[in-house]
C-alpha positions, -999 to +999 in steps of 0.1 A: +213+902+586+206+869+577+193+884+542+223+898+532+246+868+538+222+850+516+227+872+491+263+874+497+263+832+496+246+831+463+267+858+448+296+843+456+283+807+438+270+825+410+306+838+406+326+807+410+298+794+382+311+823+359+346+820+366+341+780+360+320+785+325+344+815+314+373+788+318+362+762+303+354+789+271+389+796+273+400+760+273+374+741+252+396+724+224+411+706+258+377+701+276+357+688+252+376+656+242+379+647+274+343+651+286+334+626+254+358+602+261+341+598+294+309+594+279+323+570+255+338+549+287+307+553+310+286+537+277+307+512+272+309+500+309+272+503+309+270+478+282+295+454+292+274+452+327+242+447+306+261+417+286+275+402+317+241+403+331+226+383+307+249+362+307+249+349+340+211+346+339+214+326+305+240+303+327+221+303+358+188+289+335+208+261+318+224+254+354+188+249+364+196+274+395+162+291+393+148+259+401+126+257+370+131+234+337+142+250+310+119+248+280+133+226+252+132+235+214+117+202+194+147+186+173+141+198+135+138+160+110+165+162+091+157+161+054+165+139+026+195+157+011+198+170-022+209+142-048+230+145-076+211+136-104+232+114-128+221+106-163+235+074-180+257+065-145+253+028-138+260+003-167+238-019-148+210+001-146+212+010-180+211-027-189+181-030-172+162-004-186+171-012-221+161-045-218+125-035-200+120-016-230+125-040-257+105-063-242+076-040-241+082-032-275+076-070-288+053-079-259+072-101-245+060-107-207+078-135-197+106-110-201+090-081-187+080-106-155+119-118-153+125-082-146+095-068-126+074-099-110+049-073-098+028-067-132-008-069-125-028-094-153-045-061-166-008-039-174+000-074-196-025-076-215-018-039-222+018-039-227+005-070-252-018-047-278+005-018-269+031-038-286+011-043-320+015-003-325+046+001-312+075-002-337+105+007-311+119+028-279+143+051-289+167+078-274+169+060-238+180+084-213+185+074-180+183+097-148+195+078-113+196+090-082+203+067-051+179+049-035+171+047+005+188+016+010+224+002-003+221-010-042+190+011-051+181+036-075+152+062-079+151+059-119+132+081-142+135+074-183+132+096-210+127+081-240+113+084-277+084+059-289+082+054-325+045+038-337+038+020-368+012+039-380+030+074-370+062+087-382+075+113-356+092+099-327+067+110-290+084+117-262+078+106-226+089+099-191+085+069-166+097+061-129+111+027-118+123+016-080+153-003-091+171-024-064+198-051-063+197-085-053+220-110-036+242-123-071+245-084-084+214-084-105+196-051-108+156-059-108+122-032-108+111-037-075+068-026-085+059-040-050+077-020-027+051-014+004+077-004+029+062+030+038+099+045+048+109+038+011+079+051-005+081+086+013+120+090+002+108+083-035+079+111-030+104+136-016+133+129-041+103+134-072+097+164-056+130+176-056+139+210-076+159+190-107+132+161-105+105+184-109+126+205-141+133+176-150+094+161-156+084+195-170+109+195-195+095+162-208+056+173-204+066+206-220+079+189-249+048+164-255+027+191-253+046+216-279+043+182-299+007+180-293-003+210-300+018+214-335+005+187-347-032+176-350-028+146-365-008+135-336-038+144-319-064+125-332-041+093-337-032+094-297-067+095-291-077+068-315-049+045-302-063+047-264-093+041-271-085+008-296-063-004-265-087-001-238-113-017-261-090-045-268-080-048-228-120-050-220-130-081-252-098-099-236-108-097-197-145-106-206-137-130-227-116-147-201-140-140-171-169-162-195-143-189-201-137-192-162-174-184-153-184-213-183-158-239-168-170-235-133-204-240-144-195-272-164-175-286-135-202-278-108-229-292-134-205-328-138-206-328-099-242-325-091-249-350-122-223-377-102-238-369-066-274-372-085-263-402-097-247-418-064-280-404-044-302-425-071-284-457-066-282-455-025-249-456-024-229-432-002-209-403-020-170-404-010-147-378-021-119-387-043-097-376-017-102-376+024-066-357+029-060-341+058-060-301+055-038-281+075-058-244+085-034-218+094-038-183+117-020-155+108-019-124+124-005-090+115+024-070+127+020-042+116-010-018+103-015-028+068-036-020+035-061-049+028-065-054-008-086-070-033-061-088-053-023-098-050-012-056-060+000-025-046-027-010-071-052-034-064-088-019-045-083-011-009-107-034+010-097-023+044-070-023+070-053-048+089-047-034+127-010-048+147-025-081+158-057-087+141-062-124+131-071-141+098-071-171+084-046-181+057-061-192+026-025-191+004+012-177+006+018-170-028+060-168-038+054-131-050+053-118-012+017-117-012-008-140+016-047-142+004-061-148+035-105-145+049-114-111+053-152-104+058-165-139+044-142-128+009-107-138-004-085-107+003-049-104+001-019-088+025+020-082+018+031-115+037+058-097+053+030-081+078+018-114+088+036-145+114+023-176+118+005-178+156-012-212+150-018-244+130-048-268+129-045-297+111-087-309+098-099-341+080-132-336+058-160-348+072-178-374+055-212-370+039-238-385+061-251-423+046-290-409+041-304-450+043-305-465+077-279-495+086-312-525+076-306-551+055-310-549+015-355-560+016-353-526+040-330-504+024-352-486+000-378-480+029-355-468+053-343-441+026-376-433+022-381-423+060-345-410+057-359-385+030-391-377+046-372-371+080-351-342+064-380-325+048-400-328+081-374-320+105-377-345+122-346-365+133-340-404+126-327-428+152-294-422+139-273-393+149-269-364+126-240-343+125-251-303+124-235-269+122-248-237+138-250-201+118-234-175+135-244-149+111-263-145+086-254-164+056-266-171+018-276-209+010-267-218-024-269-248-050-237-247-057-199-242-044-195-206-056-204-170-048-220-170-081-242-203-074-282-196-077-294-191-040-320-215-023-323-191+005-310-176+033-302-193+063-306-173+099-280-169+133-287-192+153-299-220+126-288-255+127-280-264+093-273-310+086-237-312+081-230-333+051-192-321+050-165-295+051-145-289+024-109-277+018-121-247-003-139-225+026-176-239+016-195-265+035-215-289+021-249-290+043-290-308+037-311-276+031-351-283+022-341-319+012-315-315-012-278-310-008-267-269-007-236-251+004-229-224+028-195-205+029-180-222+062-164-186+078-207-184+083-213-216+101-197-241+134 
């Protein structure tokens, strides 16, 4: 029984099924459309949900509702925007330039310092016997773009050198920082050490019509080059005649200052010889007081060998680190005592933290205070005292070395040594003199130590 109204149950389903599928065959250009516009809405709904969904999580993280700090993305530097490049802009500029180049052209550097005070003694002397070959600058062309601060210019010049001894005109390119001071004056600023500034000139020469516009220039010198062997041999020539030139004139000038040292120490030591023989005591010409300042640095600095940007890196000068000022020179630059040597730092790092004002102290009288029958035996035991060791009744005056230090004859690194004196060594103090050495009784004759060595 049960059997058959199963089979009656599913009979009747499977009909209705029929039925349904045979009407919907009938009625399938009306069906259809309608069963995929519902697909289309049920998609649609789906996504919108999906949307919303994200939505209100993306809201709930910046409202901080899960309770956990949303992860920040690191601010992007902004770059140094793209320049126009401008050829020929500023009238000023353009002065300037012209101007730079003539005096190059006749050697003239009192002119060339009027406009750059940062030449180093070695770039004059070239500019100098590059003059004597040089007949003119032609075909100036000047390419400008703004600097990093109000009133300067990144300035790169094309020009044309015609040489005496060469008729073709050789082309070539050179960089200036130009800036502008208080009265309107446009001036080459070759010291610039601010490290802000130097990054913007770096990034503006590598810049895409910068770099164009350098190879243009190189591509053209070397076309030159290469067409024209003469060109060649006389470029090489002419280096090597300048830089033999630059070399006589330095070592000439090194002997004359190494030869006038030696003939002022020399007239020195024959005047204290002479004072010594005759008993009398040795004053200097002048007992002015000397004012010793401390400087210390604010901010991490390059120390260098001489008074130049391009000068030999000696070290570097930590925010706070102390020296002693040895001279502020009116070019921005301080020489100062680094490592028992005269170095030099942009006097903008430095500030003033103290001042000691010293009076030289005056050589020790070597006789003893008798009367004029005793004089010349008291020097005698004077003398024999300081070769012994031993001290006299009268007090002497001594410094200590604190490291170890060089003894030498005379006032000068280059002085011939007596010896070498020990920490820890008391050393008789004859005096102290203004110019960092300190005159001392060494083996029974007078000798000088540098005085950053010795208290």
């Amino acid at each position: 029984m049960s059997r058959q109204r199963k089979t009656s149950l599913d009979g009747g389903i499977g009909d209705k099924i029929e039925d349904m599928r045979e009407w919907v065959s009938d009625h399938a250009k009306i069906v259809m459309p309608i069963v995929l516009l519902i697909c289309v809405i049920i998609t649609v709904v789906i996504a919108v949900n999906a949307n919303k969904k994200a939505a209100e999580e993306a809201e709930a993280q910046i409202a901080g509702i899960d309770g956990e700090e949303v992860p920040q993305e690191p601010e992007e530097e902004e770059g140094i925007p793209q320049l126009e490049l401008e050829v020929n802009a500023y009238p000023s500029v353009n002065t300037l330039i012209n101007d730079y180049y003539a005096a190059m052209a006749a050697g003239d550097v009192e002119a060339i310092e009027a406009m750059n005070a940062f030449v180093e003694d070695k770039e004059k002397i070239r500019i100098q016997e590059m003059s004597k070959y040089v007949d003119s600058y032609q075909e100036l062309d000047v390419y400008t773009k703004l600097g990093p601060v109000e009133g300067s210019y990144i300035v790169y010049v094309y020009s044309k050198v015609k040489f005496t001894e060469y008729d073709k005109l050789v082309p070539g390119m050179k960089a200036f920082y130009v800036c502008t001071d208080d009265e309107g004056k446009c001036y080459i600023n070759g010291g610039e050490a601010n490290s802000v500034v130097t990054n913007y000139i770096r990034e503006i020469s590598l810049q895409d019509d910068m770099v164009d516009l350098n190879n243009k220039a190189v591509a053209e010198y070397n076309e030159l080059l290469e067409s024209d062997e003469e060109l060649n041999a006389f470029l090489a020539d002419l280096s090597n005649r300048i830089d033999a030139s630059v070399g006589e004139i330095l070592a000439k000038a090194e002997e004359e200052e190494a030869a006038a040292l030696a003939a002022a120490q020399e007239q020195a030591a024959e005047a204290e010889s002479e004072t010594e023989a005759e008993g009398v005591e040795a004053a200097p010409e002048t007992e002015q007081a000397v004012t010793i300042k401390t400087v210390r640095a604010t901010d991490v600095v390059n120390i260098r060998s001489s008074d130049s940007e391009t000068a030999d890196k000696l070290g570097k000068a930590l925010v706070d680190d102390e020296f002693t000022l040895l001279e502020e020179r009116g070019n921005g630059w301080s020489k100062i005592s680094f490592e028992g040597k005269d170095a030099f730092i942009k006097s903008e790092y430095l500030e003033v933290v103290s001042e000691e004002t010293v009076t030289p102290v005056p050589e020790q009288a070597e006789a003893g205070q008798g009367d004029e029958e005793n004089g010349e035996e008291d020097n005698a035991e004077a003398a024999s005292a300081a070769e012994t060791g031993n001290e006299t009744d009268g007090a002497v005056e001594t410094v200590t070395v604190i490291e170890n230090v060089n003894i030498r004859k005379s006032a000068s690194e280059n002085g011939e040594k007596l010896g070498l004196a020990y920490i820890g060594e008391k050393l008789e103090l004859l005096m102290k003199q203004a110019d960092g050495w300190t005159r001392v009784k060494y083996k029974g004759q007078t000798a000088y130590v540098k005085s950053d060595y010795v208290e």
